[in-house]
VOGU-3710 file (C-alpha; in Angstrom, 3 decimals, decimal comma):
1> xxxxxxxxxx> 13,041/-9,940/51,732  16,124/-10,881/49,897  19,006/-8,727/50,830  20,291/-9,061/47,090  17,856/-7,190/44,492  15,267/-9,593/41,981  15,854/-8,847/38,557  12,396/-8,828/36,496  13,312/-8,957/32,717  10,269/-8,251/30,431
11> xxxxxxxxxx> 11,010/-8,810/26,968  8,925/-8,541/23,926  9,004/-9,887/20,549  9,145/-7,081/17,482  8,619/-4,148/19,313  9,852/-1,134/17,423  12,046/0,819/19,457  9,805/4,413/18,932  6,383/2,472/19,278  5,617/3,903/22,808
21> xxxxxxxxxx> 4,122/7,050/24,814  7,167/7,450/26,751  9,133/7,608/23,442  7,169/10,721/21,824  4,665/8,447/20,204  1,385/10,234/20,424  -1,014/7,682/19,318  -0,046/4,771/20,799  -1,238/3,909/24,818  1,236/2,701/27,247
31> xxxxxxxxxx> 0,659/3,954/30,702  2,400/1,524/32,249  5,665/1,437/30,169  5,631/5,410/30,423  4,956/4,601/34,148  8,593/2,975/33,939  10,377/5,539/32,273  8,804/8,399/34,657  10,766/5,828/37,486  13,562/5,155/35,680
41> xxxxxxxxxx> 16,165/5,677/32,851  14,782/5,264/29,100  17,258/4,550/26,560  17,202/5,806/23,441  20,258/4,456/20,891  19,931/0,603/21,720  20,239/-2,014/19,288  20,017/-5,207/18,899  22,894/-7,684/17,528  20,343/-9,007/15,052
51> xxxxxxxxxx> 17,298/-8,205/13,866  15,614/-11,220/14,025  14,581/-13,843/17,123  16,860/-16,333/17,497  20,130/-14,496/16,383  19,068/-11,367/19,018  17,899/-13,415/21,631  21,545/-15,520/21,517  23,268/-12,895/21,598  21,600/-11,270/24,451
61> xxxxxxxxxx> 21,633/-14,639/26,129  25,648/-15,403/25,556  26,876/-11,569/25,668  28,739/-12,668/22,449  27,920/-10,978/18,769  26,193/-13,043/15,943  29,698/-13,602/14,320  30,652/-15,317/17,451  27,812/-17,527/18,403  26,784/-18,730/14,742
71> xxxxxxxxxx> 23,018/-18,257/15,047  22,568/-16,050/12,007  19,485/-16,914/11,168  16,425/-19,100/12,978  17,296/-21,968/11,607  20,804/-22,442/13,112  21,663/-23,481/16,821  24,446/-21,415/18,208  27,322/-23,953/20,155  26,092/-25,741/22,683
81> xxxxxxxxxx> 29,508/-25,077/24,963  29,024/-21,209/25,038  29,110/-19,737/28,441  25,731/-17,800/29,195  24,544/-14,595/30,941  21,626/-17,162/32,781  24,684/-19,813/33,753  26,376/-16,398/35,713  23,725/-15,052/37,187  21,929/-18,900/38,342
91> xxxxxxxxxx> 25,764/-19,770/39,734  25,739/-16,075/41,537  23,115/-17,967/43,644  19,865/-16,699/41,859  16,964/-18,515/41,066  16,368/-18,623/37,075  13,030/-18,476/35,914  11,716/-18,514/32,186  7,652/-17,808/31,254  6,680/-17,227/27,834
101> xxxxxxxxxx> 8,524/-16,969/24,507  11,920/-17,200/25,068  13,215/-18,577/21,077  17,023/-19,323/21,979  16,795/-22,066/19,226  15,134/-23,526/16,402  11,819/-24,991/17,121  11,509/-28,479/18,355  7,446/-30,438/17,448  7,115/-30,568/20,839
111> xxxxxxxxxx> 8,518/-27,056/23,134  9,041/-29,953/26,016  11,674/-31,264/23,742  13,996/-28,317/23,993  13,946/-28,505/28,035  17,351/-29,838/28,483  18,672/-26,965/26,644  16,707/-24,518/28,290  18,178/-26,286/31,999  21,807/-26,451/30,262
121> xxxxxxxxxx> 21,940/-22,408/29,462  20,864/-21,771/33,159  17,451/-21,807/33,868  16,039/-23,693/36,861  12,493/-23,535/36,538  10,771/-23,072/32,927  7,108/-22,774/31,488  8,249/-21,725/28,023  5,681/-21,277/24,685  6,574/-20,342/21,141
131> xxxxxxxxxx> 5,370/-17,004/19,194  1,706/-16,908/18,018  2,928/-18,117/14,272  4,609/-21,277/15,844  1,542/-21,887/17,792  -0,139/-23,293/14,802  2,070/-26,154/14,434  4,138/-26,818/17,994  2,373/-28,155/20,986  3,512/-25,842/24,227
141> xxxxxxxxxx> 1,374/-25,160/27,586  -0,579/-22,689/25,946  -1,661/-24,805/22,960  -2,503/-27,268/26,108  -4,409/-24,920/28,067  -6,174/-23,618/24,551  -7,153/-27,229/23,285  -8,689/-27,288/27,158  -11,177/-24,826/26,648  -11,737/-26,596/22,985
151> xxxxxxxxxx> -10,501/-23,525/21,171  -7,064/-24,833/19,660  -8,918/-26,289/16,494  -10,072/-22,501/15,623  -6,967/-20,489/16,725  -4,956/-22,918/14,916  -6,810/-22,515/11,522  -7,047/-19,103/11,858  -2,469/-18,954/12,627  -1,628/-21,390/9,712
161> xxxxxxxxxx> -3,717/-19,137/7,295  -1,706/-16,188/8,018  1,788/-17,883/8,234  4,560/-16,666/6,031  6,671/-19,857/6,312  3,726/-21,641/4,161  5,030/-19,193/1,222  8,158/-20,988/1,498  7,284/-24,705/2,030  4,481/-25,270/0,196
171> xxxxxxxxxx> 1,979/-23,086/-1,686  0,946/-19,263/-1,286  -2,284/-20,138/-2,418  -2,708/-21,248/1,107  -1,419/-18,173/3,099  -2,601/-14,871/3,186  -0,374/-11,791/2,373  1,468/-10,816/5,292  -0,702/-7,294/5,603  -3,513/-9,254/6,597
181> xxxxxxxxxx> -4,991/-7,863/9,607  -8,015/-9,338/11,459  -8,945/-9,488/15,130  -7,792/-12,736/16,898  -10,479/-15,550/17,169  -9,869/-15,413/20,738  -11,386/-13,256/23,524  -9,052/-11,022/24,833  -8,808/-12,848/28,254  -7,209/-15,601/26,178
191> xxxxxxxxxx> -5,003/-14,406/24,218  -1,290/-15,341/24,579  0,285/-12,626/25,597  -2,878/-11,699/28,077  -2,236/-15,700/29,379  1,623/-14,933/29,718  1,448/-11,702/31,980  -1,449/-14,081/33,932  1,286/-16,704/34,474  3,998/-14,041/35,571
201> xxxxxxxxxx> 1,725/-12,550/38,290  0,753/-15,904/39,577  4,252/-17,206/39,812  5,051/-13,649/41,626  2,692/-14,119/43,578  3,419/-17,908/44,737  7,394/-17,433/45,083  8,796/-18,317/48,477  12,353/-19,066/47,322  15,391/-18,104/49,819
211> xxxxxxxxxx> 17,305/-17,165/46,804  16,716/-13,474/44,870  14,789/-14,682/41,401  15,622/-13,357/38,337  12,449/-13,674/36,302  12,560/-13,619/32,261  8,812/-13,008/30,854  8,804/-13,021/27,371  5,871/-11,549/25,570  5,153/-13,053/21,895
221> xxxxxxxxxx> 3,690/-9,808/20,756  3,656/-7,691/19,228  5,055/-9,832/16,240  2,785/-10,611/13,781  0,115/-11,769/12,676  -1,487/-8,365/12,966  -4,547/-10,406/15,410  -4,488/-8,359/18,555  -8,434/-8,666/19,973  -11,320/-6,556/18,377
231> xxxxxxxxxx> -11,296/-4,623/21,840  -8,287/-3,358/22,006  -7,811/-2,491/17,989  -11,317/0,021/18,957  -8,929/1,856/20,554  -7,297/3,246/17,648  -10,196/2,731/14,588  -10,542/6,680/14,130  -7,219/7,796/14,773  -4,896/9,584/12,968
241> xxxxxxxxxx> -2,530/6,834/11,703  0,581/8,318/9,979  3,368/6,429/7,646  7,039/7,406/8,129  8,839/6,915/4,239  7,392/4,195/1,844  9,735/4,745/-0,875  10,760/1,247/-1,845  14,675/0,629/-1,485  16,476/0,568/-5,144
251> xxxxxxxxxx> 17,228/-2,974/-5,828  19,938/-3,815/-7,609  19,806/-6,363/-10,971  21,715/-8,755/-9,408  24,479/-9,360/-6,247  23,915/-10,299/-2,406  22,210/-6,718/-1,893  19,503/-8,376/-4,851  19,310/-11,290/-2,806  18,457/-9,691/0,447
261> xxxxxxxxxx> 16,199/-7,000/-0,288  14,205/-9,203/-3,072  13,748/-12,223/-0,683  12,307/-9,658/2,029  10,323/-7,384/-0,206  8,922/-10,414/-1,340  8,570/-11,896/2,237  6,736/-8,838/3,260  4,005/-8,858/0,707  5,361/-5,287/-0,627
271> xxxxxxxxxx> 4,036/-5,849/-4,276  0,392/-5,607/-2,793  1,193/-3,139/0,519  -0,590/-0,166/-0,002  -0,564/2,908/2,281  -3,890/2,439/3,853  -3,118/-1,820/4,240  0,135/-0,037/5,928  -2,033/2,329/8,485  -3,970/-0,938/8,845
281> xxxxxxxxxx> -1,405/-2,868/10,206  -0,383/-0,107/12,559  -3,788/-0,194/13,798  -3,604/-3,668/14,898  -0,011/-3,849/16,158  -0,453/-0,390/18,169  -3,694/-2,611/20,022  -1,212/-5,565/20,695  1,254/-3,267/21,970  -1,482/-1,763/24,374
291> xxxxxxxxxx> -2,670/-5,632/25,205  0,976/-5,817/26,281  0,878/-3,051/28,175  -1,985/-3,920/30,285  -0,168/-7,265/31,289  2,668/-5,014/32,738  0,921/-2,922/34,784  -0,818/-6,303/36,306  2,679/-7,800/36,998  3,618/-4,115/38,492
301> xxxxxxxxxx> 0,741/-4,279/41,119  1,870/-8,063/41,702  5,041/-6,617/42,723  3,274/-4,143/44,892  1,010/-6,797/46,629  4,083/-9,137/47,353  6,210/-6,422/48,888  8,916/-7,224/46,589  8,497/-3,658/43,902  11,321/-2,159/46,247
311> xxxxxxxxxx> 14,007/-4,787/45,768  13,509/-5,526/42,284  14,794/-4,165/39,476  12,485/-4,152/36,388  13,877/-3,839/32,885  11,763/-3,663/29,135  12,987/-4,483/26,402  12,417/-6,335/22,974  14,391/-8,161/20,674  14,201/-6,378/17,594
321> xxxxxxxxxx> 12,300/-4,103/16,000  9,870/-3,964/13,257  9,507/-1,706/10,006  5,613/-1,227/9,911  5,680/-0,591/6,007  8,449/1,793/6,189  10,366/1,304/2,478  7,297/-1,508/1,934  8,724/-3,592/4,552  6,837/-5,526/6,983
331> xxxxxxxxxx> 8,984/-7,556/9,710  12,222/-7,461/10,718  15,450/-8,791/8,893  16,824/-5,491/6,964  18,895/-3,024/8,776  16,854/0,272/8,758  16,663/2,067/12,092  12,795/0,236/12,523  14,059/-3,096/12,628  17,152/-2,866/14,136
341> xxxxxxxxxx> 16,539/-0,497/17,311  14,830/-1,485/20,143  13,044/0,110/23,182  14,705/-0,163/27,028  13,733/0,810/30,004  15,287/-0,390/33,837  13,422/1,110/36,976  15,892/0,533/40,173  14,349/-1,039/42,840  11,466/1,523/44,158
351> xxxxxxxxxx> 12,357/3,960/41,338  14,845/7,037/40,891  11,564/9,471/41,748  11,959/11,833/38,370  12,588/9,444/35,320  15,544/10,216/32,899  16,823/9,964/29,266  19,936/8,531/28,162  20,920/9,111/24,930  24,634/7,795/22,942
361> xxxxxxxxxx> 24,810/4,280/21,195  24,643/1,032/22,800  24,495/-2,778/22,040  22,235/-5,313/23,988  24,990/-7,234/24,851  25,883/-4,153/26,827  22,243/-4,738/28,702  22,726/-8,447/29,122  26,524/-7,382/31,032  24,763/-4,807/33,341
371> xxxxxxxxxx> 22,124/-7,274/34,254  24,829/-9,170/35,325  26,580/-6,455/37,279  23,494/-5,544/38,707  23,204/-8,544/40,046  26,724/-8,783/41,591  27,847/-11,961/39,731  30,517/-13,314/38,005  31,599/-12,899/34,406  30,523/-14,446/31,216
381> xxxxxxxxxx> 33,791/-15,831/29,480  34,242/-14,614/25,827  31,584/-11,336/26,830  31,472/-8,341/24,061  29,511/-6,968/26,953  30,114/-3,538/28,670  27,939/-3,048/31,751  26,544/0,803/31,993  25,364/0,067/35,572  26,949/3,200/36,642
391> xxxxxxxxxx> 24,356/5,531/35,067  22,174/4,440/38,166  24,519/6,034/40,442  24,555/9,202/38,756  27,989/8,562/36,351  27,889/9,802/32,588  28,136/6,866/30,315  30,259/6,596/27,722  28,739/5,519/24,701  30,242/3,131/21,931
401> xxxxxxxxxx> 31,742/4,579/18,966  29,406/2,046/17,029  27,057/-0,871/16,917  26,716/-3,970/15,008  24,337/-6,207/14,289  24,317/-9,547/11,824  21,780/-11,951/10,161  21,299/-14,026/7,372  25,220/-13,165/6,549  24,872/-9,569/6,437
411> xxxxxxxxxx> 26,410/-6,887/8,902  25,554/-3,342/9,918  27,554/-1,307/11,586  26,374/2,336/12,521  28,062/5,312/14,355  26,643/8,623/15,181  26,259/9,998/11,517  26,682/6,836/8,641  25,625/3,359/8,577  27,094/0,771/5,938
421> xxxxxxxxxx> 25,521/-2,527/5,725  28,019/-5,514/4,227  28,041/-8,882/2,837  29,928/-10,791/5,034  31,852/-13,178/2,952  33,152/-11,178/0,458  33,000/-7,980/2,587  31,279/-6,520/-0,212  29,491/-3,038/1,219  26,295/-2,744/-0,113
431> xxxxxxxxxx> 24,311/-0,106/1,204  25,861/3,344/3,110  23,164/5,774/4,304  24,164/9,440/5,763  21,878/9,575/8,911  22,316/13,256/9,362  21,636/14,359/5,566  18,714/11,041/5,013  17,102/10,124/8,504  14,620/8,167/6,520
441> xxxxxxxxxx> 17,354/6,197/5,006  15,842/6,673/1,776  18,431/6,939/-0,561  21,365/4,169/-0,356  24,786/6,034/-1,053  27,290/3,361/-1,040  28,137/3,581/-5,024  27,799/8,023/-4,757  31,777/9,183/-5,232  31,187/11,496/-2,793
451> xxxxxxxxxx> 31,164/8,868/-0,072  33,904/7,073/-1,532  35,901/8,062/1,474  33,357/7,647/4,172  33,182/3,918/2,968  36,643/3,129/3,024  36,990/4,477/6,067  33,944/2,396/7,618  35,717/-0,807/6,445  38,751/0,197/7,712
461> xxxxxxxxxx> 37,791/1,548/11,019  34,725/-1,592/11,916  34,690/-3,772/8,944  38,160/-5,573/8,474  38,868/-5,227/12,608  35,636/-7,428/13,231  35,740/-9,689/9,933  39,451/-10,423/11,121  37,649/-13,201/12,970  35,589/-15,386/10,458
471> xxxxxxxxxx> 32,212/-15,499/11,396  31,121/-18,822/12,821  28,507/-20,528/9,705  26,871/-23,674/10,398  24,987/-23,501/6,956  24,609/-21,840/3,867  23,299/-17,948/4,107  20,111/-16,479/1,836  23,031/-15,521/-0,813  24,446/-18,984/-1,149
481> xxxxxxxxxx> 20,363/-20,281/-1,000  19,514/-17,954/-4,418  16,750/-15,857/-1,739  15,300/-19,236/-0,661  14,279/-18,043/2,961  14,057/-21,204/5,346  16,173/-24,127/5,548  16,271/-27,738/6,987  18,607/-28,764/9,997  18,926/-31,600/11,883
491> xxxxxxxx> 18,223/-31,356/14,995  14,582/-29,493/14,478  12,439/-28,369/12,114  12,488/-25,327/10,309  11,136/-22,476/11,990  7,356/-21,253/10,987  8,716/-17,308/11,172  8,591/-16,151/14,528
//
């Protein structure tokens, strides 16, 4: 054994932050993630610095906020010269391990292509695939080992039918409305996410490395398409499925807030969403989340067989959330508490015996600097980072005043009570919720004299302070593109939504 801890990170793709047993959620199974919380610390106020893949995951990856990296949206690379988390904690003397999604840059035709990135931000070994939309048009080892078993034909048909992106770049006539829930074509033992926790034990289980590994597993699920397998959506076909708010957000006749909400409204097929298509789509992502689940607790009892549970420590996360028809949203990409909060939970190595709660705002650049710490390396230059290692030992954590988080040229910032969401060229605020007085963040008060002050006070305090440094833009955003959601670059092609 390894006298320096392992570090397993598992990290999902759209998991809403209050989507889990452990969390209060009482329809929703996940033994093994409650398992984790009972044996750790579960966070409560996390967020992510953008609530959509690739400007989260860069973020998390560089310790450095969307402004600073200039992935705002998945269509834009962040600068190849930033320092990374991965660089740190591979230099510390770690072996650096990525299996499954990992989405730290716009899709390549072929995932092999994006290798030399992967190797330049600090991994070492790397058996990467793409989300279950991406699937359908990028060759990656699971397309490989699906085409194999002569099933990529049908699972590929059945993903390009339900792809968004086809909205965009050619005709809806050939897409189905992004409620559209149906059980995946695929048995359950090949499913992706089932095939990614498979990979994770086995490479668990064949590791003989001198060096501690820090392992990053990222699930693709439980992002759309709504396809988890007919099994596990049985589960939950007579329960009780309730909506949170489905008042639609007021959209404004014209102006960046237009823009935003219009493109996304429009993105999430909220014209035709009705509450039982809603309850629907819970269905199927609460199975997913479950199929996720299952893979955990297999790569828990890996841990167990290999003698290595009580030197590692195991973290869950996700990185971002997802609305679930709340306001007639599906996805990601707006700023309401669904999208933009995420779940986390770290178990030390051989667990803390009686699990605890930690509550008081944080940023996952703050998790990406306490991996770091807990691994004892060095720092990441440039880090907006602060490590909370120190609730492990028993300390009280201070939380942050506030969070951000950025995409598509848009900015949130929340503290304990308001949140005010701005355009960031103009620094035009455009919406202004009271969190105390509206928890569903149903009514947008950022015009309402009455919060004249609290506005003003917002800019002055997080707004101007953080805009002082012009965000980094490497294209145009959705405002400058009239709503148009995807764009072309250069260097790959545009991303297929997840």
């Amino acid at each position: 054994m390894t006298a320096r801890p392992n570090i397993l990170w598992l990290l999902s793709d759209q998991h809403r932050g209050d989507i889990m047993g452990a969390r209060g959620h009482h329809v929703v199974r996940t033994p093994n993630m409650d398992r984790l919380a009972r044996e750790g610390v579960l966070f409560n106020d996390v967020f992510c610095q953008g609530p959509l893949c690739v400007p989260a995951r860069v973020s998390l990856m560089t310790e450095r906020y969307v402004r600073d990296h200039g992935a705002f949206e998945n269509d834009y690379f962040a600068a190849a010269e930033l320092p990374t988390m991965l660089q740190a904690i591979r230099d510390g003397g770690y072996h650096t391990t990525a299996i499954g999604k990992m989405h730290l840059f716009p899709h390549y035709p072929d995932v092999d292509d994006g290798l030399p990135l992967m190797r330049a931000m600090g991994f070492q070994e790397v058996l990467e695939v793409v989300g279950k939309l991406a699937c359908g048009f990028i060759r990656n080892p699971y397309t490989d080992y699906l085409d194999e078993l002569g099933l990529l034909d049908t699972y590929r048909t059945f993903v390009r039918e339900r792809t968004p992106w086809r909205h965009n770049r050619e005709s809806r006539r050939d897409s189905k409305p992004t409620w559209t829930v149906d059980p995946s074509p695929l048995p359950a033992e090949h499913y992706l996410d089932t095939w990614v926790g498979r990979r994770a034990v086995q490479w668990l289980e064949n590791y003989r490395g001198e060096d501690p590994f820090f392992l990053w597993v990222g699930f693709p699920g439980p992002h759309d398409p709504w396809d988890a397998p007919a099994e596990h959506v049985r589960h939950y076909e007579d329960v009780d499925v309730s909506l949170d708010s489905t008042l639609r957000p007021e959209v404004p006749e014209d102006g960046p807030l237009s823009v935003f909400l219009r493109s996304f409204l429009r993105y999430s097929s909220s014209d035709t969403l009705t509450d039982d298509r809603a309850r629907d789509v819970r269905r199927h992502y609460f199975a997913n989340v479950t199929l996720i689940d299952e893979s955990i607790g297999q790569i828990l009892d890996a841990l167990e067989r290999t003698g290595t549970a009580d030197n590692t420590w195991v973290v869950y996360s996700s990185d971002h959330g997802e609305m679930l028809g709340t306001h007639g949203f599906l996805n990601k990409m707006v700023f309401y508490e669904p999208s933009v909060r995420v779940p986390l939970i770290i178990r030390p190595p051989g667990g803390i015996g009686a699990g605890r709660v930690h509550s008081g705002l944080l940023e996952h650049v703050d998790l990406s600097a306490t991996l770091r710490d807990l691994a004892g390396v060095g720092e990441v230059p440039g880090s907006a980072g602060r490590s909370f290692a120190e609730v492990f030992s028993g300390s009280m954590l201070r939380p942050r005043e506030s969070v951000v988080s950025e995409n598509y040229g848009f900015a949130m910032w929340r503290n304990d009570r308001y949140k005010l969401v701005v355009y960031e060229k103009d620094r035009q605020p455009v919406q202004l919720f009271d969190l105390v007085e509206d928890p569903m963040e149903d009514h947008n008060r950022v015009a309402d004299p009455a919060y004249a002050s609290v506005v003003a006070d917002m800019v002055d305090a997080y707004v101007q302070p953080f805009l002082s440094t012009p965000p980094v833009r490497t294209g145009p955003d959705i405002v400058e593109r009239s709503g148009a959601y995807l764009v072309e670059n250069t260097r790959g092609p545009a991303s297929p939504g997840d």
